[in-house]
C-alpha positions as CSV (number, residue, x, y, z in Angstrom):
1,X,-49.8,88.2,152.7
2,X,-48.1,88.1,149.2
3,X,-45.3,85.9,148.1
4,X,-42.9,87.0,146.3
5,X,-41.1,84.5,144.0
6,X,-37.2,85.7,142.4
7,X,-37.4,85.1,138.6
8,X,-34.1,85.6,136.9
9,X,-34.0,87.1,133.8
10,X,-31.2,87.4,130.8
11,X,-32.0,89.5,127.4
12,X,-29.7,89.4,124.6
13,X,-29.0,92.2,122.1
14,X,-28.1,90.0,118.7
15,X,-26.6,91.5,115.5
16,X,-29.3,93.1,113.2
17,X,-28.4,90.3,110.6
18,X,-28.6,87.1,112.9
19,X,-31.5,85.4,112.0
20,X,-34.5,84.3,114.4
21,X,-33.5,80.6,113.2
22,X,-29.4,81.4,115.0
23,X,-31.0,83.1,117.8
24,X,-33.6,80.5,118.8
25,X,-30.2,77.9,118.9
26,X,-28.4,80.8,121.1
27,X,-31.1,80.8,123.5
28,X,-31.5,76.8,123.7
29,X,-28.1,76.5,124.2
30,X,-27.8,79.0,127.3
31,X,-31.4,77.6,128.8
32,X,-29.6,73.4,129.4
33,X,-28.6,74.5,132.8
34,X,-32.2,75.3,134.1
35,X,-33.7,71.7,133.6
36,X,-35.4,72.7,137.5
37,X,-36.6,75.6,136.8
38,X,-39.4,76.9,134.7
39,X,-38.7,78.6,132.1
40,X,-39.7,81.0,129.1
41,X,-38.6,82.7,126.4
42,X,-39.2,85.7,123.5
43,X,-37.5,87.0,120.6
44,X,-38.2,90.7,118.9
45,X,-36.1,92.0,116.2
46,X,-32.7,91.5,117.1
47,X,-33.6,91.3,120.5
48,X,-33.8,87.4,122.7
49,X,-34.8,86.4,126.4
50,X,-35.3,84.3,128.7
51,X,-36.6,83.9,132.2
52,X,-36.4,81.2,135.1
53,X,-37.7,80.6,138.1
54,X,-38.8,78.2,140.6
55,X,-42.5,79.2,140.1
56,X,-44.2,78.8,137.0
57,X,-43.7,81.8,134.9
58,X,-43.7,83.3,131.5
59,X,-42.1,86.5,129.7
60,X,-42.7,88.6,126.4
61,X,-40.3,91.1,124.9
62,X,-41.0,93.8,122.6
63,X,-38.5,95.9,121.0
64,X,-39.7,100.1,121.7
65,X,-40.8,101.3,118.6
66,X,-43.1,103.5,116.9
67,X,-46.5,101.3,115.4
68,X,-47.8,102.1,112.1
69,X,-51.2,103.1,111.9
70,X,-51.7,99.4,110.1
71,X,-49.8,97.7,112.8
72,X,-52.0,99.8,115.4
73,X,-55.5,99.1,113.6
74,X,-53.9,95.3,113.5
75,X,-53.4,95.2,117.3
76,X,-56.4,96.3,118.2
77,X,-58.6,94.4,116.4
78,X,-57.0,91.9,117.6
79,X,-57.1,92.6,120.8
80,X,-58.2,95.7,122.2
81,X,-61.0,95.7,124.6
82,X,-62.7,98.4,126.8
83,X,-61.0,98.3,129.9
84,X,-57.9,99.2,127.5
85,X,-59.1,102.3,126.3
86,X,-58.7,103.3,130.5
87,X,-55.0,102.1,130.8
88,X,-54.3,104.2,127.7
89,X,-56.0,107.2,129.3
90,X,-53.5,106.7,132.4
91,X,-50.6,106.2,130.1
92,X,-50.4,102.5,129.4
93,X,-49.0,102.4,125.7
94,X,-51.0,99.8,123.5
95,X,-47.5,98.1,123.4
96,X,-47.4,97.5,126.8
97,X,-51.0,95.8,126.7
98,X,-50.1,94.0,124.3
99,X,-46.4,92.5,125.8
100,X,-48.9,91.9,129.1
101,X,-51.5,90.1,127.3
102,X,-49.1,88.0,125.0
103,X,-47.2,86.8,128.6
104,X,-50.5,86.4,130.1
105,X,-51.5,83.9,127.4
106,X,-48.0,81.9,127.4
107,X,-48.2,81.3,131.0
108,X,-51.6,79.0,130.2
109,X,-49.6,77.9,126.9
110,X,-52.2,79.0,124.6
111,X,-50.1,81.6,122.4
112,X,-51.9,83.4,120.1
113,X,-55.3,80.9,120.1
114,X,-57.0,82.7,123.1
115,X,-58.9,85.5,122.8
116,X,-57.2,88.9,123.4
117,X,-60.1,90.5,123.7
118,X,-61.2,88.6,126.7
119,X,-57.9,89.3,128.5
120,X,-58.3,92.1,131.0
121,X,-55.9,94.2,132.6
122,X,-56.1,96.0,136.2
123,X,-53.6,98.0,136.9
124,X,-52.3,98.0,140.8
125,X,-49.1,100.1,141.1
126,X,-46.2,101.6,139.3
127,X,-45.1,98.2,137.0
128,X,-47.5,95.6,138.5
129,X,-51.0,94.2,136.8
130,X,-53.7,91.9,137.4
131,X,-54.7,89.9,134.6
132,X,-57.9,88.0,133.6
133,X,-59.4,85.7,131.1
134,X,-62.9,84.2,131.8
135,X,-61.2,81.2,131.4
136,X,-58.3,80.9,133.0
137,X,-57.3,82.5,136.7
138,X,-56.1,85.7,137.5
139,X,-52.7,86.0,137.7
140,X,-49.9,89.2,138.0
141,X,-47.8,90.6,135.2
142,X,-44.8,92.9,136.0
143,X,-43.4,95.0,132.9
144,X,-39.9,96.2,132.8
145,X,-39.0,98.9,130.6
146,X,-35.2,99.2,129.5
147,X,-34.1,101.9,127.3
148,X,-34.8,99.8,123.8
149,X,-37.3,97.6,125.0
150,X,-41.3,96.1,126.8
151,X,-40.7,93.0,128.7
152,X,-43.8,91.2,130.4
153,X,-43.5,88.7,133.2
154,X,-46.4,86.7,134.2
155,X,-46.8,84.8,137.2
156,X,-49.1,84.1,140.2
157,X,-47.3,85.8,142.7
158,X,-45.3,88.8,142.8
159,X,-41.9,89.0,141.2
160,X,-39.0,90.1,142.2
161,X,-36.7,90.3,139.4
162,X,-33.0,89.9,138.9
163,X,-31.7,91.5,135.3
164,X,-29.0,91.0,133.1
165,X,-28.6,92.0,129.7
166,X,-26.2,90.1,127.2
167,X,-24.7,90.7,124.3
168,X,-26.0,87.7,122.0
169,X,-22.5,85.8,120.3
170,X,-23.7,85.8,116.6
């Protein structure tokens, strides 16, 4: 049987001059009411979330964009493996792979000091992943895709996901 956990979620569009430093204070500010929950957060460009839940969780957000063949190569080598190369084939953008991996490796709290590489991704239906490290158990991402942006939500069960997007007050 799978469980199903709810994981609210709130992303905030911030003005293209607020700094990361403003929006990092935004964010703590609106995250003092979930002391019982857990909770996680992102930031890219002008773009801030959060996530909360009674499970343990974790989120990435990437703003859509088009990678530069340096920003590609840097990804990659980074963290690119094999099984990769399939989810491209079926139409998982290397965006995507990396929003799942980089949610993957906050839910164990290890940021960007685990390998990438070793992280691989299944992919089970529609929006819904399994994802494994040698080290670490598997666990399921979710990605959401809204029209200017690649969320990831890790967790070991199967979210369901209430979403609300904010206008930042910078």
């Amino acid at each position: 049987m799978v469980k199903i956990i709810l994981v609210k979620v709130k992303k905030y569009t911030f003005n293209d001059n607020t700094n990361r430093k403003e929006m990092k204070k935004f964010i703590k500010k609106e995250i003092e009411g979930c002391k019982k929950f857990f909770v996680s957060k992102s930031y890219s460009f002008n773009y801030g979330i959060y996530a909360y839940s009674k499970k343990r969780i974790s989120i990435d957000i990437e703003k859509k964009r088009i990678l530069s063949n340096t920003h590609q190569q840097a990804l990659i080598n980074f963290s690119f493996n094999e099984k990769d190369m399939v989810l491209m084939q079926r139409g998982i953008s290397l965006i995507q792979i990396w929003t799942i991996k980089e949610s993957y490796s906050k839910f164990y709290n290890k940021g960007l000091k685990l390998d990438f590489k070793k992280i691989y991704i299944s992919w089970l239906k529609n929006d819904l992943f399994n994802v494994k490290h040698p080290d670490f158990d598997q666990i399921k991402a979710k990605i959401l895709t809204t029209t200017d942006t690649i969320i990831s939500i890790s967790s070991n069960e199967e979210c369901v996901i209430k979403f609300e997007t904010l206008k930042g007050v910078m």
